[in-house]
C-alpha positions as CSV (number, residue, x, y, z in Angstrom):
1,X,-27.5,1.5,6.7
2,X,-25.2,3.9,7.7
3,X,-23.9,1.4,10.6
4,X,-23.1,-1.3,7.7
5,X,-20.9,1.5,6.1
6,X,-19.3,2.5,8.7
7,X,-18.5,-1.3,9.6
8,X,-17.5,-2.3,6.2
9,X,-14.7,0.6,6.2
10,X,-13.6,-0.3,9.5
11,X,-13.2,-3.6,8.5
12,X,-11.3,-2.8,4.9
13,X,-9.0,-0.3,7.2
14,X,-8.1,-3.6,9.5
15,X,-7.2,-5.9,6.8
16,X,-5.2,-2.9,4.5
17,X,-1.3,-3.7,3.9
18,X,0.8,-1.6,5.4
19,X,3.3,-0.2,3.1
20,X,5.6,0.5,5.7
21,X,5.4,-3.3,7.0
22,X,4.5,-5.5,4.5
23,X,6.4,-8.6,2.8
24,X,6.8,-8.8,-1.1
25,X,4.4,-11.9,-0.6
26,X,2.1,-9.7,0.8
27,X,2.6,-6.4,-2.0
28,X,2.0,-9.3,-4.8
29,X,-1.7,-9.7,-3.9
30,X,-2.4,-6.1,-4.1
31,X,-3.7,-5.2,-7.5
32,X,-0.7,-4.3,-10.5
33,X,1.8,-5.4,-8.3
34,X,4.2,-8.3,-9.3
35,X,7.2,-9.8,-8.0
36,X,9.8,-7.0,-9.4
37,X,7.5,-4.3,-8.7
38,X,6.9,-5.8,-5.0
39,X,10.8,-5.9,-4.5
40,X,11.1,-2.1,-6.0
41,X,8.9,-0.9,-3.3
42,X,10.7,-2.8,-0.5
43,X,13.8,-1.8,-1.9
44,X,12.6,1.9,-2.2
45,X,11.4,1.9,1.6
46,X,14.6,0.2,3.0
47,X,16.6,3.3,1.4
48,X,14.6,6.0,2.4
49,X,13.4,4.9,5.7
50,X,9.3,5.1,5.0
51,X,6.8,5.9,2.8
52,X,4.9,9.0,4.4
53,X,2.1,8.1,2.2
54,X,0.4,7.3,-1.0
55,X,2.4,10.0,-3.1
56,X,5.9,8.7,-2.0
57,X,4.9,5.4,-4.0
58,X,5.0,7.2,-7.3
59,X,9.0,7.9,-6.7
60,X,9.4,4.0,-6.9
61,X,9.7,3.1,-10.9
62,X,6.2,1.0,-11.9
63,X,3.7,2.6,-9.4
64,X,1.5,5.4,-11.5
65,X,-1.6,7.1,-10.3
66,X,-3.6,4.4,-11.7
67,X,-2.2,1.9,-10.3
68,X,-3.2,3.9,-6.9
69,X,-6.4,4.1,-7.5
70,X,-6.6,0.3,-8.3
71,X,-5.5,-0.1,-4.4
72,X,-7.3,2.6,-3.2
73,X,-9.0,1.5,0.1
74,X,-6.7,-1.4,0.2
75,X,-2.8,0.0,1.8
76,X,-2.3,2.0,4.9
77,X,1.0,3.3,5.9
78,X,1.9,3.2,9.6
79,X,4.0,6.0,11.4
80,X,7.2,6.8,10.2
81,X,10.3,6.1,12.9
């Protein structure tokens, strides 16, 4: 059982969107997220460089702690350059 676990999170971590990386097509099929607040979070990351990780989403205007944990599981953010 604990193999299936462990498979099932490896599996949700492969198929997370990046933050960092990701298209506003791809931001709109996470959960909460629209077109305006997909282009708010591009537009956020283009002007300061990266998001670090999930706390630097609540400095762009929309994203709340709930709306996190409605994505929880489901974003990754790859290494800041």
């Amino acid at each position: 059982m604990k193999i299936i676990l462990v498979l099932v999170l490896f599996c949700l971590a492969l198929f997370a969107i990046d933050m960092n990386k990701a298209s506003v097509e791809e931001l709109k099929a996470l959960n909460g997220i629209g077109a305006k607040k997909a282009e708010l979070i591009v537009q956020y990351r283009t002007e300061h460089k990266c998001f670090k990780n999930k706390d630097d989403l609540l400095n762009v205007k929309g994203i709340g702690k709930k709306l996190l944990e409605k994505n929880e599981g489901k974003i990754s953010f790859s290494a800041c350059k």
